[in-house]
Backbone as a printed PyTorch tensor [residue, N CA C, xyz], in Angstrom:
tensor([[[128.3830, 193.6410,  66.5370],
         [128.2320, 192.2020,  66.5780],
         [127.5290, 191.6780,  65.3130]],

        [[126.0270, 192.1980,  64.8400],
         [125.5140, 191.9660,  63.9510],
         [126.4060, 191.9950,  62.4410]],

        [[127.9030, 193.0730,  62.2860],
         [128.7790, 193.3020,  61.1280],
         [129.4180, 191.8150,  61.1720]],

        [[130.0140, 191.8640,  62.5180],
         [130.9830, 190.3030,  62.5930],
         [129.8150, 189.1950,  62.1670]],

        [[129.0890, 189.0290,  62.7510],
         [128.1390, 187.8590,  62.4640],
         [128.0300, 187.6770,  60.9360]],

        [[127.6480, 188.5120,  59.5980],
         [127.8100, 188.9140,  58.6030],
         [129.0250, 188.7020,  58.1350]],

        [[130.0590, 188.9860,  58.4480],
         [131.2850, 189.1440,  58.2600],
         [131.7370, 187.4160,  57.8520]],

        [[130.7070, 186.5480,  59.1860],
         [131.2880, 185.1820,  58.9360],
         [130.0870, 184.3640,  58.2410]],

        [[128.8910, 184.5790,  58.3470],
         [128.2490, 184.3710,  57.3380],
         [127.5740, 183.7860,  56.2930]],

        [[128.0090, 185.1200,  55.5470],
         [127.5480, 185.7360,  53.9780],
         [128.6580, 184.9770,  53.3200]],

        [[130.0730, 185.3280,  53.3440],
         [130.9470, 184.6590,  52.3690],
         [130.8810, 182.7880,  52.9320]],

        [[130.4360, 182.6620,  54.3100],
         [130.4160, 180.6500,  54.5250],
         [129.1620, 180.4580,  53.2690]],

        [[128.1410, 181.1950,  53.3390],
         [126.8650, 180.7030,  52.8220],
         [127.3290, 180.6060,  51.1090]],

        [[128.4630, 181.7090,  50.7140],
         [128.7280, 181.1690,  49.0970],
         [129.8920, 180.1790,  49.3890]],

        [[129.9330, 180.2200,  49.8460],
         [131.4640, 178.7070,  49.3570],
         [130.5290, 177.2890,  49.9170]],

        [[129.4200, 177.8510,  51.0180],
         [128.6960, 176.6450,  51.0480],
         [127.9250, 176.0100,  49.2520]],

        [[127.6810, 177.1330,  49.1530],
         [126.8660, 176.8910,  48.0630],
         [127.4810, 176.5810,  46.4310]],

        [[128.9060, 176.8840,  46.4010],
         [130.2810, 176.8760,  45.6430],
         [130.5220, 175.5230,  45.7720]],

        [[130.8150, 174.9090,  46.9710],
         [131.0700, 173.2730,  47.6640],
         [129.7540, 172.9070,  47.2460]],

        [[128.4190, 172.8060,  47.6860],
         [127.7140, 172.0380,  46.8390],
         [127.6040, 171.1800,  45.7740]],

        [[127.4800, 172.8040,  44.5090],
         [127.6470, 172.6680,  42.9500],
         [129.1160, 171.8320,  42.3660]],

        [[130.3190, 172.2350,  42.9890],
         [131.1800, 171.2590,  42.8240],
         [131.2410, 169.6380,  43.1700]],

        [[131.0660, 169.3360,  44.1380],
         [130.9620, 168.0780,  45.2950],
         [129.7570, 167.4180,  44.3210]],

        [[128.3450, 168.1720,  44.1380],
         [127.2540, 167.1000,  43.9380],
         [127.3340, 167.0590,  41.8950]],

        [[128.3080, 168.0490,  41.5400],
         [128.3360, 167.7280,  40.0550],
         [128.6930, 167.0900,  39.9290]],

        [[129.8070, 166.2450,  40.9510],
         [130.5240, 164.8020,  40.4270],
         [130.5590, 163.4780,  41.4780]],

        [[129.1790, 163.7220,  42.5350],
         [128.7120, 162.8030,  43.3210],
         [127.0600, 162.6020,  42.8740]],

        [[126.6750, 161.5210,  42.9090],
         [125.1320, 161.5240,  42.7700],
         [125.0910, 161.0070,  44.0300]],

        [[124.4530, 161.5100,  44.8420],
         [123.7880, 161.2030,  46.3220],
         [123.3640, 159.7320,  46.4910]],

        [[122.7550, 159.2100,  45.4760],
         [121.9800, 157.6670,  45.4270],
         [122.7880, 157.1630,  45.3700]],

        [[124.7170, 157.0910,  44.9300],
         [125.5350, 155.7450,  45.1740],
         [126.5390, 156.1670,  46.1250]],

        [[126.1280, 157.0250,  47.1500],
         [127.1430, 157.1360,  48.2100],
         [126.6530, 155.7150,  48.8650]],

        [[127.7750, 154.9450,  49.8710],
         [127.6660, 154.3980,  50.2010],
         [127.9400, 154.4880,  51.7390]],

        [[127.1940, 153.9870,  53.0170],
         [127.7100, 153.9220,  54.1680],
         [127.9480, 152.9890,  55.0890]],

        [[129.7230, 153.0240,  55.6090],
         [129.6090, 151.2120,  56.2320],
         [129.2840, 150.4610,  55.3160]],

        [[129.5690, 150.4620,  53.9580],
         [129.5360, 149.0930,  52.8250],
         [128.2860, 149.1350,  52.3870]],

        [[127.1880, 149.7550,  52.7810],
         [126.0410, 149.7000,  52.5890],
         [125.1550, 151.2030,  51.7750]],

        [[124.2200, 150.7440,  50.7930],
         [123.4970, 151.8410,  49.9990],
         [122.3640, 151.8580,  51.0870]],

        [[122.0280, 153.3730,  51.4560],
         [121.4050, 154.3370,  51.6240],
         [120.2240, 154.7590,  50.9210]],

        [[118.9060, 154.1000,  50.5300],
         [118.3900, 154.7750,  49.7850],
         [117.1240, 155.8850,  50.1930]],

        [[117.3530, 155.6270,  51.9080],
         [116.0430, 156.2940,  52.8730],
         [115.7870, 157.6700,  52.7500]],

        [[117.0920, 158.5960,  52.3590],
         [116.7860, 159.5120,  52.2820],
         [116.5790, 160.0120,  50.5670]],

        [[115.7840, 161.0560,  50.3720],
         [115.6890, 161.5620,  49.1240],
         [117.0340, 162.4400,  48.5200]],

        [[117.0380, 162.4730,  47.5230],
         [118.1710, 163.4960,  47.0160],
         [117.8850, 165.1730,  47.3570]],

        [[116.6000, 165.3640,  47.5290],
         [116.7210, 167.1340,  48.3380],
         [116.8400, 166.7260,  49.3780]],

        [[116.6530, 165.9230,  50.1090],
         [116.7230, 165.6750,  51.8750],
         [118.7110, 165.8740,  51.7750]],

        [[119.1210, 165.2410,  50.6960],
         [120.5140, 164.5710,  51.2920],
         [121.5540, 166.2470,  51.3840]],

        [[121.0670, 166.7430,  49.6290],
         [121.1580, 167.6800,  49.2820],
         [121.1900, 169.3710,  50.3090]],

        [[120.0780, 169.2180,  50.9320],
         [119.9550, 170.4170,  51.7590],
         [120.3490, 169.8080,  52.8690]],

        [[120.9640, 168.6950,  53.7870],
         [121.6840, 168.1870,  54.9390],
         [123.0100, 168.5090,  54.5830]],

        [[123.5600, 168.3010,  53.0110],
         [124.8830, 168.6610,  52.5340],
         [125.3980, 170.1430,  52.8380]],

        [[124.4210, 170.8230,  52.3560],
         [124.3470, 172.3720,  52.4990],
         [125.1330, 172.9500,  53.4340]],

        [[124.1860, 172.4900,  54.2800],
         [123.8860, 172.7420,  55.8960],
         [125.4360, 172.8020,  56.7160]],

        [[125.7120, 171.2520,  56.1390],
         [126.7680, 170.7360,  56.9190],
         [128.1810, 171.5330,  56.3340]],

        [[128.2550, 172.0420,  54.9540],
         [128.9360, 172.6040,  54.4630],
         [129.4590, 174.0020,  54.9570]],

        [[127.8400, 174.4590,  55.0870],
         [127.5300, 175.9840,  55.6130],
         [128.5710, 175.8270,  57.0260]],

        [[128.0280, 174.5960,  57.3560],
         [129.0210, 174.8390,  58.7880],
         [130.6670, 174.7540,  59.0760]],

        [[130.5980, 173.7970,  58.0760],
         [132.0910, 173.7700,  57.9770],
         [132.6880, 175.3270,  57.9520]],

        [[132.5640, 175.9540,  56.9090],
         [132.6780, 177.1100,  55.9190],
         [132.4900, 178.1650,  57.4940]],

        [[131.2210, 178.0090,  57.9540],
         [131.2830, 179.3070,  58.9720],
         [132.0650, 179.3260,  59.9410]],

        [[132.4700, 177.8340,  60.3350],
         [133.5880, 177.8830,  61.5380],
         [134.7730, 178.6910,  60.9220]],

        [[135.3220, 177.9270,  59.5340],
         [136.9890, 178.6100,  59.2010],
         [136.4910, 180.2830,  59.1360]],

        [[135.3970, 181.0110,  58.7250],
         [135.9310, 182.0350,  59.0500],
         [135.4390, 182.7680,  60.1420]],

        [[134.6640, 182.0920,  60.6920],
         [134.8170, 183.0570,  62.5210],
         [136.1990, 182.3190,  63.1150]],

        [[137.0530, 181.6860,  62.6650],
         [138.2760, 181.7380,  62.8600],
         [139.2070, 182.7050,  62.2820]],

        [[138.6270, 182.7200,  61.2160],
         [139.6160, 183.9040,  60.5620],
         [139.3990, 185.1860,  61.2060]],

        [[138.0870, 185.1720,  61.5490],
         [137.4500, 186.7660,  62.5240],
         [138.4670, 186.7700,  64.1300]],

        [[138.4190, 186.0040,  64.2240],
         [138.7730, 185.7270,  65.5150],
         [140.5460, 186.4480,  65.5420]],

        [[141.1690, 185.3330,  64.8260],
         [142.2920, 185.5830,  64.6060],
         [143.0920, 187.1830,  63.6980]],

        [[142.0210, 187.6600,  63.3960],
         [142.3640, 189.2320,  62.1680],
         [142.1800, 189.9750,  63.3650]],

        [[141.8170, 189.9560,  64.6660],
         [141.6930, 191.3050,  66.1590],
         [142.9480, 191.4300,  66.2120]],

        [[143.3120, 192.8320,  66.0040],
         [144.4540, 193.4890,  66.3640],
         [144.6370, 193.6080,  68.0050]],

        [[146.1850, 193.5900,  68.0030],
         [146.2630, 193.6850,  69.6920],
         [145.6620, 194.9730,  70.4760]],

        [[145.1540, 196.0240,  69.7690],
         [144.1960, 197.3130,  70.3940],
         [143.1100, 196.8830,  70.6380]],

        [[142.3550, 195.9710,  69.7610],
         [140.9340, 195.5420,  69.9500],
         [140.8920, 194.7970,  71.1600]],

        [[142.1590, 193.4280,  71.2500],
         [142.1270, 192.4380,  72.3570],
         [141.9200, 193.3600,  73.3770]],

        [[143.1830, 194.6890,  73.8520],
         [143.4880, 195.2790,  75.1530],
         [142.7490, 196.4360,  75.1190]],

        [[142.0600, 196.9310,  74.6620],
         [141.2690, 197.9410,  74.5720],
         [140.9400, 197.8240,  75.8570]],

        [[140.6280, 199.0460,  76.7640],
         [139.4360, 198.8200,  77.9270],
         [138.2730, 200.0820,  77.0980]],

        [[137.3470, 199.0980,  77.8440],
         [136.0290, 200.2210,  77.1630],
         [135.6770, 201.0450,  78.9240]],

        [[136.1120, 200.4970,  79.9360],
         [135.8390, 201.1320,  81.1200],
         [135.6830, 202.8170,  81.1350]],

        [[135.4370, 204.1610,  81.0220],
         [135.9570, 205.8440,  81.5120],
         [136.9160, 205.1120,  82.7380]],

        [[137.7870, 206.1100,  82.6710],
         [139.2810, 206.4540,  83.6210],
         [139.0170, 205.8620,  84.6140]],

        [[138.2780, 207.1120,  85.4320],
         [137.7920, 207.3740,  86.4150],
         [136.9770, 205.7270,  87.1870]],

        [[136.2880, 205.3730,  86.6100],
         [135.7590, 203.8590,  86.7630],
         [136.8630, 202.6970,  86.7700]],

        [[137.7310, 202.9160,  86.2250],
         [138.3480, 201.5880,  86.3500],
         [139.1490, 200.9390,  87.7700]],

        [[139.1260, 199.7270,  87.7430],
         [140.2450, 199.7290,  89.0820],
         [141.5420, 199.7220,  89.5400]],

        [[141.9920, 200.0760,  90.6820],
         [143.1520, 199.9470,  91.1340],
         [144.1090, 199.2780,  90.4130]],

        [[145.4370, 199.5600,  89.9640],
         [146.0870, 198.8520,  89.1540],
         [145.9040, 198.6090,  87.7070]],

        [[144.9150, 199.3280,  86.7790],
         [145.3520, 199.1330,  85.5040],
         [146.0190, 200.0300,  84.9130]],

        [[146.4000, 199.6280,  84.1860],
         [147.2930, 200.7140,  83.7180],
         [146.8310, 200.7320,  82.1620]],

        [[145.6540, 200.5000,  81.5760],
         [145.5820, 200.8860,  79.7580],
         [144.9710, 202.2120,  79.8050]],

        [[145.8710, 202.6750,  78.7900],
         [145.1570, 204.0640,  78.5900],
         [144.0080, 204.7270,  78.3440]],

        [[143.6290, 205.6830,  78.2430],
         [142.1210, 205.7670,  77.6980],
         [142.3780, 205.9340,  76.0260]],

        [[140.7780, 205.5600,  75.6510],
         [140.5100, 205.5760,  74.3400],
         [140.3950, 206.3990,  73.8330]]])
């Protein structure tokens, strides 16, 4: 669990941080505008590390999707049950 967790991550946290440096090299935070209106309540590290964040998340969903979706059909049907333990009617083989 701890590999998968890693797996989704380590590579969200650089493309978070990839999306940043791109996005804020050619946005300055102080003339975003919201609903027609300037924003000036928050600071530029406040806006900056909320950007991150929100990035990071973006970024970690697509690839615990990609994790999700790369399980081979052995992993899905695997039983981890011994033989002997399992119940009436299955029929997957042992491992």
């Amino acid at each position: 669990m701890k590999l998968r967790l890693m797996w989704i991550l380590w590579p969200a946290f650089l493309a978070a941080g990839l999306m940043e440096l791109l996005v804020f090299g050619l946005v300055d935070p102080q003339d975003i505008q919201w609903l027609g209106q300037f924003e000036n309540e928050v600071s530029r590290k406040t806006f900056y590390a909320l950007s991150f964040f929100a990035f990071w998340a973006v970024t970690a969903t697509s690839s615990a999707m990609t994790c999700l979706l790369a399980n081979s059909p052995f992993e899905k049907n695997r039983c981890t049950m011994n033989p002997e333990d399992r119940p009436h009617g299955c029929n997957k083989k042992p491992n």
